[in-house]
N, C-alpha and C positions, 0 to 999 in steps of 0.2 A: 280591230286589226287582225290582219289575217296572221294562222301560225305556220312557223315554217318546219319544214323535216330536218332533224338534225343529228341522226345518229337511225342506223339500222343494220341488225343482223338476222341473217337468215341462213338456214340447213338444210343439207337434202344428203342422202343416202344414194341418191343414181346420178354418178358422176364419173367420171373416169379423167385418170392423170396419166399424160403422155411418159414424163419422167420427173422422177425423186431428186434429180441434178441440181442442186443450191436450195434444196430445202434444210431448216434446223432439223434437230431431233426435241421432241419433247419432253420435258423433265421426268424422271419418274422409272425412266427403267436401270435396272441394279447389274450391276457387273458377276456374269457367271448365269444370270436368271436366263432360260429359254423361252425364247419369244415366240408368242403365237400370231401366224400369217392370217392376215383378215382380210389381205386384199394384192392386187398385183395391177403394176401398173403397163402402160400397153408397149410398154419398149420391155415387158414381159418381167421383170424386177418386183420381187416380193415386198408387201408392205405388212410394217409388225410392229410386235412392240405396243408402247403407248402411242403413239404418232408421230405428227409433222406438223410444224410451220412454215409459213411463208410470207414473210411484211413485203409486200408492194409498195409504190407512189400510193398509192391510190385507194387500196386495202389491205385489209391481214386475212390471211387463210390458214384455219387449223383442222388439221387431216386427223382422225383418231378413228378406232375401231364404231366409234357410232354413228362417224358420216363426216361428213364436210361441213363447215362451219365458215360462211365471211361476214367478214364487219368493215362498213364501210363508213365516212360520211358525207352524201349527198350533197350538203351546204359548202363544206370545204372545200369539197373538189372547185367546187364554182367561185369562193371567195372568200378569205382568210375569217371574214368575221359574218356576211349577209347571208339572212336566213333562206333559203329555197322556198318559196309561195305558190310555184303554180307550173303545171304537170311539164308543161317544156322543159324546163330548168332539169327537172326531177329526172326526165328521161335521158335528158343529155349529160345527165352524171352518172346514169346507171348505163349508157351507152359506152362511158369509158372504162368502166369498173370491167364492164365485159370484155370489153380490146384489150385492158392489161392480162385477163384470166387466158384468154386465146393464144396471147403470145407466149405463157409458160406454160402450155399446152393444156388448161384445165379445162374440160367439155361438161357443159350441164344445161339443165332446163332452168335456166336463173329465173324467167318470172312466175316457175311455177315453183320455186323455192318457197320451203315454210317461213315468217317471220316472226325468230325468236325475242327482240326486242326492237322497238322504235322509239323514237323519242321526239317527242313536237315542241315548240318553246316559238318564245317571244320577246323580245329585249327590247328596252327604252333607256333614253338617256336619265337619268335619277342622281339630281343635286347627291351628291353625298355619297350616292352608291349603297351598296346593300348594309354599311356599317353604318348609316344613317337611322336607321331603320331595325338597330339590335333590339330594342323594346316592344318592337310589333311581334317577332319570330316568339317570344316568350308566351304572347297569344294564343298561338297557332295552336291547334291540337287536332290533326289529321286525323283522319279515319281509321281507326287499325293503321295506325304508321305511325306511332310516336314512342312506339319502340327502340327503332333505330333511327331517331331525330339526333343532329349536331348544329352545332352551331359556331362559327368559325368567323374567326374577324373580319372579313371581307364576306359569308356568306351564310345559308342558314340550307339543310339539306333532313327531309323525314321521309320515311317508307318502308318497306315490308319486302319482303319476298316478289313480290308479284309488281309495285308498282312504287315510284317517289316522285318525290317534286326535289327538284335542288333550283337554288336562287344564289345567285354568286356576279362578283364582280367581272365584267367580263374581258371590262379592257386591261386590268391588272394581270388576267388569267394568261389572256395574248404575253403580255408584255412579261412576268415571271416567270410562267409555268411552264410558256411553250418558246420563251427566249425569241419572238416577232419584233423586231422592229419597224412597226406600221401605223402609220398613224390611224387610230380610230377617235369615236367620239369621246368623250370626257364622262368617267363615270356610266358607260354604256354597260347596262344592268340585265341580264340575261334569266330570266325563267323558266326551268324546263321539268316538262311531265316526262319520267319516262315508264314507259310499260316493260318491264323485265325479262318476261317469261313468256311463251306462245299463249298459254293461257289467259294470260290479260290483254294481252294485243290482238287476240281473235274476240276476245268477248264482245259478243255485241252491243250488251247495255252496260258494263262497268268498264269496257274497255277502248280499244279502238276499232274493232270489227273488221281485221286487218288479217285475214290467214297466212295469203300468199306474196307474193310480191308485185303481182297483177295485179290483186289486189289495192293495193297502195298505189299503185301509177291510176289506175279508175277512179282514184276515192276523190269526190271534188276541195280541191284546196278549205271552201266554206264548210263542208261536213267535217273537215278534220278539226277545224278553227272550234266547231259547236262542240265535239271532245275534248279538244282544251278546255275551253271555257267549263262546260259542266264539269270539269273533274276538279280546277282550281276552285268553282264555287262550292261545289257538294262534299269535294275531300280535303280541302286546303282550307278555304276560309269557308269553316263547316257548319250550317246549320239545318234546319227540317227544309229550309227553305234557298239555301246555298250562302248566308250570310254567315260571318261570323260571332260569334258567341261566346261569354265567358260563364254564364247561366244555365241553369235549368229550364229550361225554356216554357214546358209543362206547371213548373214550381211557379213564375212568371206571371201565367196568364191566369192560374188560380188566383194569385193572389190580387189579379185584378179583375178578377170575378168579384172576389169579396169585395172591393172598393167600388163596386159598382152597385153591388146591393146593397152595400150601408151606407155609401153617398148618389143615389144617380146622376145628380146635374156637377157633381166635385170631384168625382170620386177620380180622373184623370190627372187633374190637378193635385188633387190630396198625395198623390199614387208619385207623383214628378217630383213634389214636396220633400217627401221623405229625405230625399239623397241631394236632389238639383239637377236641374236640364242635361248638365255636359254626364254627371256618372251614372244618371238613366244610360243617355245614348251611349256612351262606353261600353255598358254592363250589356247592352244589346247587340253592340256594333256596328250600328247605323238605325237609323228611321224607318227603313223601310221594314227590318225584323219586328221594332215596337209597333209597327204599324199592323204587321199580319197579327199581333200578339194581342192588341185589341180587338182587332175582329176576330178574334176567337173566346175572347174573354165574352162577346156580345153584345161591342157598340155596334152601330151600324155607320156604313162608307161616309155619307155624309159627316157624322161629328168625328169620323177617322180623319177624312179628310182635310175639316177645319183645325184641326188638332195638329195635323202634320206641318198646315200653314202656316201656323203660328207659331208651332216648335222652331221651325225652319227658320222664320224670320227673326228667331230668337238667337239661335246660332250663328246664322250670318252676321248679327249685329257684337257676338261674342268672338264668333272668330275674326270680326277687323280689328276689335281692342287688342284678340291673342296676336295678330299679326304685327299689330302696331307696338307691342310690349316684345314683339321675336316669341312668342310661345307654342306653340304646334303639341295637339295632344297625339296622343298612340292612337286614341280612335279616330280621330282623322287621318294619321299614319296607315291605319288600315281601309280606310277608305279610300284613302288617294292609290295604294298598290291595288287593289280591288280593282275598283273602276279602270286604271291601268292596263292589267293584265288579264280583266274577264269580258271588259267590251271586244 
């Protein structure tokens, strides 16, 4: 599924304001303090201090001595909840962002604006919502982001400086947060990457290769989709190989080195034995980890293969008893959000 754009802020330094008429002031300057003028505006009126605001329909604009600052979001303009996919959309929201700027006389080169943060996501309807789902988040352990992971009854949110993932209820969000009364789907479940900082949104292999805002309206909807997905697999549900993992993944394949050369024709089995089919695949996170995990150990495709088959038709026939008893484990948990939000 494709991702949509759902948040973006960008700065630029060469701008100019007609007039300061119904702007706020920004927090921060002290009574009696003399204010240094950084700028003036063309109806000739000094600008100083810490800055200026300005909330739009449509965006927010904040003036300071280090440049202009807007934030807008692209999806909203177009529709209270549906994500923006493909460059029409995306233009015709950034074509109004500019006609509101015009009318309170703000003059700039918008698409060649820096972008300091974007944000891309994906949202499905999800029985239960993301409280369904509190046992999988306990999993998760991001990349350099689990410093500032939370986790919230309706949602689960990790990241850093530079980048996060937040996962939150979405139709709750409308309905509570932003006081909507609209109907949306039931339990409509919202995932989103955001990149923070200019430095993660330009990067080109860890980020979104995003500099300017021209940028962004060229980037094809499928390139941006393949930054999602690689970020949710390789930083989110993290392993050497984009699955998730609760192991040592090296520790792992050693020790099915060893069960290879003290059983060759068992040592798979013996190796499954130990714990049982479902806290194997748990402890891996799906099949297809243990699967690269043996071909590293040094079977070869073919008995990977057969092994896989059999695994498979193993669980199939456990997960209809778990269905038929109501039972759903975490590691299918993480495999149903997986496949979900990384296809």
């Amino acid at each position: 599924m494709i991702a949509g754009i759902d948040y973006v802020s960008l700065s630029t330094q060469d701008y100019r304001v007609k007039t300061l008429n119904g702007w706020g002031i920004r927090a921060g300057n002290k009574v009696g303090e003399t204010k240094e003028t950084w700028g003036i505006t063309t109806d000739c009126l000094p600008m100083s201090g810490k800055g200026y605001f300005l909330n739009l329909e449509k965006a927010k604009i904040d003036l300071s001595p280090y440049g202009m600052k807007i934030d807008f979001n692209p999806s909203t303009i177009s529709h209270p909840f549906e994500l923006i996919k493909d460059r029409k959309s995306l233009i015709q929201s950034i074509d109004q962002v500019k006609t509101e700027l015009d009318k309170v006389g703000i003059d700039l080169d918008f698409d060649g604006a820096g972008v300091n943060r974007l944000d891309l996501a994906k949202q499905f309807v999800v029985s239960g919502g993301p409280s369904a789902y509190s046992d999988v988040w306990n999993t998760l352990h991001g990349k350099r982001m689990n410093r500032n992971r939370k986790e919230y009854p309706d949602g689960f949110e990790m990241g850093n400086s530079l980048r996060k993932v937040v996962i939150y209820h979405k139709e709750k969000q409308l309905r509570e947060a932003k006081g909507l009364s609209i109907h949306t789907p039931k339990d409509l479940t919202r995932a989103e990457v955001r990149y923070t900082k200019s430095k993660s949104v330009g990067h080109a292999k860890n980020g979104a290769g995003v500099g300017i805002v021209r940028h962004l309206i060229d980037s094809d909807p499928e390139a941006l989709t393949e930054i999602y997905n690689r970020f949710m697999l390789r930083d989110v549900f993290r392993t050497p190989d984009g699955w998730q993992t609760s192991i040592d993944f090296d520790t792992e394949v050693d020790l099915l080195k060893k069960f290879k050369e003290k059983h060759p024709r068992a040592g798979i089995a013996n190796f499954i034995q130990m714990e049982g089919i479902e806290i194997t695949v748990q402890r891996f996170g799906g099949l297809d980890l243990f699967s690269e995990a043996l071909l590293r150990a040094g079977y070869n495709r073919s008995t990977v293969h057969r092994q896989m088959k059999s695994m498979r038709d193993l669980i199939q026939a456990k997960g209809f008893i778990d269905y038929r008893r109501g039972e759903i484990t975490t590691a299918q948990k993480v495999d149903f959000l997986r496949r979900l939000f990384c296809a």
